[in-house]
TORNU-304142 format. One record per residue (C-alpha): residue in three letters; x negated, y, z negated. Coordinates in steps of 0.1 Angstrom, whole numbers, padded with zeros to 4 digits, always signed. Each point is the difference from the previous one (the first is absolute). Example, Ala and Ser with C-alpha at 12.3 -4.5 7.8 and 13.67 -1.06 7.14 Angstrom:
BEGIN
ALA-0123-0045-0078SER-0014+0034+0007
This chain:
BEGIN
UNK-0080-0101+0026UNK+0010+0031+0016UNK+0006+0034-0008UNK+0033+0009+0014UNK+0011+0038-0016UNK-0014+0024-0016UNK+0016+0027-0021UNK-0007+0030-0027UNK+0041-0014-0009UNK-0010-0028-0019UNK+0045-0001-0005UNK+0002+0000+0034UNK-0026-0033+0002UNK+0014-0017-0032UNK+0034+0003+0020UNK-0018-0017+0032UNK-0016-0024-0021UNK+0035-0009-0017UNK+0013-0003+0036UNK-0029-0023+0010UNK+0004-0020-0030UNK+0040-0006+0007UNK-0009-0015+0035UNK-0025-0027-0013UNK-0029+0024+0009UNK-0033-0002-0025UNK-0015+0036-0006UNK-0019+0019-0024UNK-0008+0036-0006UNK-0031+0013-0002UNK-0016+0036-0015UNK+0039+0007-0012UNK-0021+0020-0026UNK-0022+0018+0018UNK+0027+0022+0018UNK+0005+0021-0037UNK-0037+0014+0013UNK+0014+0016+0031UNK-0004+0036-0010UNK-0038-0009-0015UNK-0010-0024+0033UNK+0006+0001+0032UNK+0033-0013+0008UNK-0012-0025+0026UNK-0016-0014-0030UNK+0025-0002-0022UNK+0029-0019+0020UNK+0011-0034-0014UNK+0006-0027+0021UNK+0023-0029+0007UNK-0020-0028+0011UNK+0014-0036+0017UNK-0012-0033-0012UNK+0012-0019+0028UNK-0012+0010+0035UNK+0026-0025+0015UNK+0026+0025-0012UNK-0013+0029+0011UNK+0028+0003+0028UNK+0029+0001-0021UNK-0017+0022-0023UNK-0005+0027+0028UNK+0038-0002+0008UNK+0008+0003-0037UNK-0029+0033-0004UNK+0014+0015+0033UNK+0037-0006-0013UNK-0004+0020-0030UNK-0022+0030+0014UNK+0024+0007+0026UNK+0025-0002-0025UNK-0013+0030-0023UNK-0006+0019+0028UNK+0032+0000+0017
């Protein structure tokens, strides 16, 4: 297993997850709950993350996470 984003947007991880999912990809989130603590914790304690199941796939997962963050920024 390996972690491969991490977010305070848990949206923005369900929508990766979603993506993952759609491709074949097994993932699960992690702490989605913990990011409502945010303004209590320490944000870098608070992020949820979107983890990978299958190691082997970790390539195509990268294109797919690298895809969609160039996406929202441009």
């Amino acid at each position: 297993m390996k972690r491969i984003h991490s977010s305070l947007n848990t949206v923005e991880l369900s929508m990766l997850k979603d993506m993952m999912e759609r491709e074949g990809i097994d993932c699960i989130l992690k702490q989605e709950n913990l990011s409502a603590l945010a303004g209590i914790m320490s944000p870098a304690h608070c992020m949820a993350e979107l983890w990978l199941l299958n190691e082997e796939q970790l390539e195509k997962v990268q294109e797919i996470v690298d895809e969609y963050l160039i996406g929202i920024k441009g």
